[in-house]
C-alpha positions in Angstrom: 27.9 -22.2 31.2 31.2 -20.4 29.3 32.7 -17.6 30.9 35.2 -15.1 29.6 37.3 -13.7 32.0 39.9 -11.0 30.7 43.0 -11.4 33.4 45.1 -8.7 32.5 43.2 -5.7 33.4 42.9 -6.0 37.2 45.0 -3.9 39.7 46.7 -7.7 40.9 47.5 -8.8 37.5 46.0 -12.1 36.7 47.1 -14.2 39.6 44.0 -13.3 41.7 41.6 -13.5 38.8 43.0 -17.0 37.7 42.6 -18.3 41.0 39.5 -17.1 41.6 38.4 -18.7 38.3 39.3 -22.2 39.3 38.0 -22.3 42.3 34.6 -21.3 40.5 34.8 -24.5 38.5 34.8 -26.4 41.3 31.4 -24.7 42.8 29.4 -25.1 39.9 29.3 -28.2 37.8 28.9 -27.7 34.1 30.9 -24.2 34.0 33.9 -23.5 31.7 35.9 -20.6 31.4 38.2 -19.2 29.0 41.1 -17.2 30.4 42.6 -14.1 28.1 45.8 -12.6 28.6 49.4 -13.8 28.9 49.7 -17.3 28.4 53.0 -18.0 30.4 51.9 -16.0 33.2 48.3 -17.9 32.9 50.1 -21.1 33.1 52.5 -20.1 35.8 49.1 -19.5 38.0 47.5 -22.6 36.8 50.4 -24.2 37.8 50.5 -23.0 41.0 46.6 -24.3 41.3 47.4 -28.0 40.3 45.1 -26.8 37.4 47.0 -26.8 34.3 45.3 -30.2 33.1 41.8 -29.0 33.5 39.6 -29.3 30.7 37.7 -27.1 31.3 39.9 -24.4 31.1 40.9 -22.5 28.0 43.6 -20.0 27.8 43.6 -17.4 24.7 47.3 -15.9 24.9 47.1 -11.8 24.4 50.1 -9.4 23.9 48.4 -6.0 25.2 47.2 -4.8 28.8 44.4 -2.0 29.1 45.6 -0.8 32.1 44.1 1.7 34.9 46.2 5.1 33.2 44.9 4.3 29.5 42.5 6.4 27.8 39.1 4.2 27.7 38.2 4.9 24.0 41.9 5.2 22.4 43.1 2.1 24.6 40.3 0.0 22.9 40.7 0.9 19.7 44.8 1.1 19.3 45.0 -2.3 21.7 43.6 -4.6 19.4 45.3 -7.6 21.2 44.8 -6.4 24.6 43.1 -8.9 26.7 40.4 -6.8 27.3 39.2 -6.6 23.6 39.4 -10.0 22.6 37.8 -11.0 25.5 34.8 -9.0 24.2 35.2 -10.1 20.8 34.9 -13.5 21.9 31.7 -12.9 23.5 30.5 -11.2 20.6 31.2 -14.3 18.5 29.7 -17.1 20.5 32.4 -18.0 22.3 31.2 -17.5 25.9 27.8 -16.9 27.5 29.1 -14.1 29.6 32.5 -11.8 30.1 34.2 -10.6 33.0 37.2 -8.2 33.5 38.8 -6.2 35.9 40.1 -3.9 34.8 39.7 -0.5 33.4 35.7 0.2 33.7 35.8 3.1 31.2 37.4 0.7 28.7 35.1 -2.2 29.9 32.2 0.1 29.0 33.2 1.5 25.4 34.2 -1.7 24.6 31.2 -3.4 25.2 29.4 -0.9 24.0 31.5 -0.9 20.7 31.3 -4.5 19.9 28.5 -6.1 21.9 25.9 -3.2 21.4 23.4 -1.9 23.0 19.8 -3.8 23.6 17.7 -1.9 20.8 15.6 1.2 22.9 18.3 1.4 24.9 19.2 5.1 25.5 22.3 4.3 27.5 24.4 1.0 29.5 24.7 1.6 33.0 27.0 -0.1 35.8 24.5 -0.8 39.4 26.7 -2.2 42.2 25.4 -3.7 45.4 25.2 -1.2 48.4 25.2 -2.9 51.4 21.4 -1.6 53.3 19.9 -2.1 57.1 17.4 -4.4 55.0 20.2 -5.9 52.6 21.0 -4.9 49.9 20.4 -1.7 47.0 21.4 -1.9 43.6 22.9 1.9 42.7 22.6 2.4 39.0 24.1 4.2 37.2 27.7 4.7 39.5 30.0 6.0 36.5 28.8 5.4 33.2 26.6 8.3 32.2 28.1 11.4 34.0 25.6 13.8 32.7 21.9 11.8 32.2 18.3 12.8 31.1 14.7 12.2 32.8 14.1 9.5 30.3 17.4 8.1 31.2 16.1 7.1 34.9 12.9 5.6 34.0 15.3 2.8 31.6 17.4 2.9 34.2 14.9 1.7 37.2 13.3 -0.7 34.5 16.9 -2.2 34.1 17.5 -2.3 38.1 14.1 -3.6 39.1 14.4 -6.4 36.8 17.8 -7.3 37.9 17.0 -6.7 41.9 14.2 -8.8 41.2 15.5 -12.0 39.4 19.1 -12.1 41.1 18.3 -10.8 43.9 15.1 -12.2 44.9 13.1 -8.9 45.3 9.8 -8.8 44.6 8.2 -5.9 43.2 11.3 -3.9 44.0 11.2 -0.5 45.5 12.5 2.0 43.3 13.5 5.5 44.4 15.3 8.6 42.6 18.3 9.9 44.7 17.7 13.5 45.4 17.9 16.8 48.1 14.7 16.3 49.2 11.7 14.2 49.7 9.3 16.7 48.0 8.2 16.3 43.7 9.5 19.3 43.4 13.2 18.9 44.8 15.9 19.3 42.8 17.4 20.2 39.6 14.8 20.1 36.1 16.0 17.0 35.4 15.0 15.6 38.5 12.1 17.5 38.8 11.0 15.5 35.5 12.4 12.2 35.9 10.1 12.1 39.2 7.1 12.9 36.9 8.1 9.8 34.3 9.0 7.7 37.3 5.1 8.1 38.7 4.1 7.8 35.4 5.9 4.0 34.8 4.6 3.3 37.8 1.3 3.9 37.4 1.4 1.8 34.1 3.2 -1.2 35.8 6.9 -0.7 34.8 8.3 0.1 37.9 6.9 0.2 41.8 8.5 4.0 42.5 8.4 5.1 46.1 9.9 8.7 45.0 12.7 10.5 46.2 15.4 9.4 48.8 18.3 10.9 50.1 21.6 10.9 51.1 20.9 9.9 54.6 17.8 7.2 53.9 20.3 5.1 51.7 22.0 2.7 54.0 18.6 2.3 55.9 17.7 0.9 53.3 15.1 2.9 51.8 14.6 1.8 48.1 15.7 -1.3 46.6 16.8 0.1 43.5 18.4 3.5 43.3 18.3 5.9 40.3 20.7 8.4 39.5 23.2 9.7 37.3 26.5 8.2 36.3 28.3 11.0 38.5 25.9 11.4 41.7 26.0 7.7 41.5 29.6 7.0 41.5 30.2 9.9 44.6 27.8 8.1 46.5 29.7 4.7 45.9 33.0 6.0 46.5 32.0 7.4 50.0 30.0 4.2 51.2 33.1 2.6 50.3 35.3 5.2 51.9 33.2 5.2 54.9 32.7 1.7 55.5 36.7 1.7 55.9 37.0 4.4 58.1 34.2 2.7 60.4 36.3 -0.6 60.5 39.4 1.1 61.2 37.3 3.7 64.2 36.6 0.1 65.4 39.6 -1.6 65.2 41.5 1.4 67.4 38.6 1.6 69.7 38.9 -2.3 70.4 42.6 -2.6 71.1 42.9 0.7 73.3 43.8 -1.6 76.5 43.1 -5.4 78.3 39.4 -4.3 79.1 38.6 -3.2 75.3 40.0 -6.5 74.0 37.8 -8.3 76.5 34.8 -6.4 74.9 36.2 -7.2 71.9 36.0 -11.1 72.2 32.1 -10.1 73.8 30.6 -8.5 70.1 33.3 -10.2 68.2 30.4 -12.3 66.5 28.8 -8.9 65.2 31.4 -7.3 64.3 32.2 -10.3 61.7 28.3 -10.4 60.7 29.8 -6.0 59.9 32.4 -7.6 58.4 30.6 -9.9 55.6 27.9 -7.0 55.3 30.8 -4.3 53.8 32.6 -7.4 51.8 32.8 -6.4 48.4 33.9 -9.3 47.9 30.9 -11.6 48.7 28.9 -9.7 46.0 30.8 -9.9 42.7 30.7 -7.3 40.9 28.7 -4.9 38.9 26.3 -5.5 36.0 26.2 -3.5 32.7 23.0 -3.1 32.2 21.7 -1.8 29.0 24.0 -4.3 26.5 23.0 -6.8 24.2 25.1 -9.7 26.1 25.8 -10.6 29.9 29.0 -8.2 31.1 30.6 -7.8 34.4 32.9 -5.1 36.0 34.6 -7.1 39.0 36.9 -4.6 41.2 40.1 -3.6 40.5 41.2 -5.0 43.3 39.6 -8.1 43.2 41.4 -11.4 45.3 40.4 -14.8 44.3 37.3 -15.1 46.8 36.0 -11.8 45.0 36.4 -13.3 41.4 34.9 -16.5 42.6 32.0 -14.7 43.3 32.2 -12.5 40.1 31.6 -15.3 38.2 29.3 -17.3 40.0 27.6 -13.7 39.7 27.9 -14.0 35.5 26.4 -17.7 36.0 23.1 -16.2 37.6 23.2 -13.5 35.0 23.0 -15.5 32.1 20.4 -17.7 33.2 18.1 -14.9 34.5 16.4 -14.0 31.3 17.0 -10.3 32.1 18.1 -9.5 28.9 14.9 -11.1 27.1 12.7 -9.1 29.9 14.4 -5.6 28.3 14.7 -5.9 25.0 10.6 -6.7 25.4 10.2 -3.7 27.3 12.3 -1.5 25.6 10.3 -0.1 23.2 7.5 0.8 25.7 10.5 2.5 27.9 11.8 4.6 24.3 7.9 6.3 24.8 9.0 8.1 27.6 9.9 11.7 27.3 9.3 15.0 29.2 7.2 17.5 27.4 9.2 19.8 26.2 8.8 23.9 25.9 8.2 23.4 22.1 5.9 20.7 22.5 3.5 23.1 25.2 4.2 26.4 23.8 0.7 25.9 21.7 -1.4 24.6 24.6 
């Protein structure tokens, strides 16, 4: 297994991300990764890892950062050299089985888009992170990459989930459910209103198991195993979970050293408030899957340490060997069918 892991892009620089990487060789036997940024500061972290002599690490040096502040589509076309880009280029040459970055997830996402393609029927790529659920976990897709999205959209978009919930995740028959204001068919704005109607209908043909709507407040209990939404609901909904998930550990953390009898309770729970701990760790999940392109791509966090690349990449492992992308591309043209009626197409009936 070869993965390629742009280093430059991350909020840390590449120290966490090089880290992270060798420790993933030495979980998984048979991995490789290549390493694409600055070379001296590469080897200055290798170094530092007593892994400068590993063979199976190769560095490709880089003179340009994507960074956080860039524009996405201008940054990847005028950065030719940046890390970023040749990282995908290098996938898109046979260089690696799968790519992982960092850094700038509007970049990551015109980029692959750009050079790696979308899978054929493929309307648009979408990003699903992991939400942490009362009965696990829920893939969220899309979070960011399609701010405005049509009914047809969803249905490709719960295929995509589903198959990925399913095979890395070890769902099966996953739940799927459309994020909306209400439980009711009818909630909602027309897109929703129609996606519903094509989500029962790739149900009904064996697509999808759709369990309709869910909202806001039926997501951390864990109501659907895949949820479908747009790129901006989506990302709103990530950004508070994460949001509140801090502001529950820090309520916690006050509450717990108020005084000598709150510390004492402290030490009582202290085994489930670790078992909270691990449940809200981005950093046990990875990162998040684009969906939707022709070759396996990651978006780790920006903020990524070495434990959270470690599992980014042992993420990219299970990606490539899960046949997802096979399982779509198959399916795609059935999912291209799908389309709302239109008022042209029912003005004669």
């Amino acid at each position: 297994m070869r993965i390629i892991i742009d280093v430059m892009g991350s909020d840390n620089g590449p120290d966490a991300l090089v880290a992270g990487a060798v420790r993933a060789l030495n979980d998984h036997e048979g991995l490789s990764v290549t390493l694409v940024g600055d070379e001296g500061q590469i080897r200055q972290v290798l170094a530092r890892e007593k892994a400068l002599e590993d063979q199976r690490i190769r560095v490709v040096h880089t003179t340009e950062v994507i960074d956080m502040h860039d524009s996405p589509t201008l940054a990847f076309h005028r950065k030719k050299d940046s890390s970023l880009s040749v990282a995908l280029n290098l996938l898109a040459q046979g260089e690696g089985d799968a790519a992982l970055s960092a850094g700038n997830t509007g970049a990551v996402l015109a980029g692959s888009t750009f050079v790696l393609k979308r899978i054929k029927g493929i309307r648009r790529p979408a990003l699903a992170p992991c939400l942490p659920t009362k009965s696990g976990y829920s893939l969220l897709i899309d979070c960011g990459a399609n701010v405005v999205c049509n009914p047809e959209d969803m249905v490709q978009f719960a295929f995509m989930g589903s198959q990925y919930v399913e095979k890395l995740l070890g769902v099966k028959n996953p739940r799927v459910g459309l994020i909306n204001n209400g439980a009711e068919d009818t909630k909602g704005t027309p897109m929703h209103v129609e996606a519903y109607q094509l989500l029962k209908q790739a149900d009904q043909e064996g697509l999808i198991r759709f369990v309709g709507n869910v909202e806001g407040r039926d997501i951390a209990l864990g109501a659907a195993d895949v949820l479908v939404t747009d790129g901006f609901t989506g990302n709103v909904v990530l950004k508070t979970y994460e949001g509140l998930g801090l502001y529950l550990v820090g309520i916690l953390k006050g509450m717990f050293k108020k005084n000598i009898l709150t510390m004492l309770a402290a030490l009582l729970v202290k085994g489930g408030l670790n078992d909270l701990k691990q449940t809200m760790d981005y950093k046990k999940v990875g990162g998040a899957p684009l969906l939707g392109i022709s070759r396996p791509v990651i978006k780790a966090h920006g903020s990524s340490d070495p434990e959270a690349t470690r599992s980014a990449v042992a993420q990219a492992c299970r990606y490539v060997q899960s046949g997802i992308l096979e399982e779509i591309a198959d399916k795609a043209p059935a999912l291209a069918a799908f389309r709302p009626a239109r008022k042209e197409e029912t003005a004669g009936e």
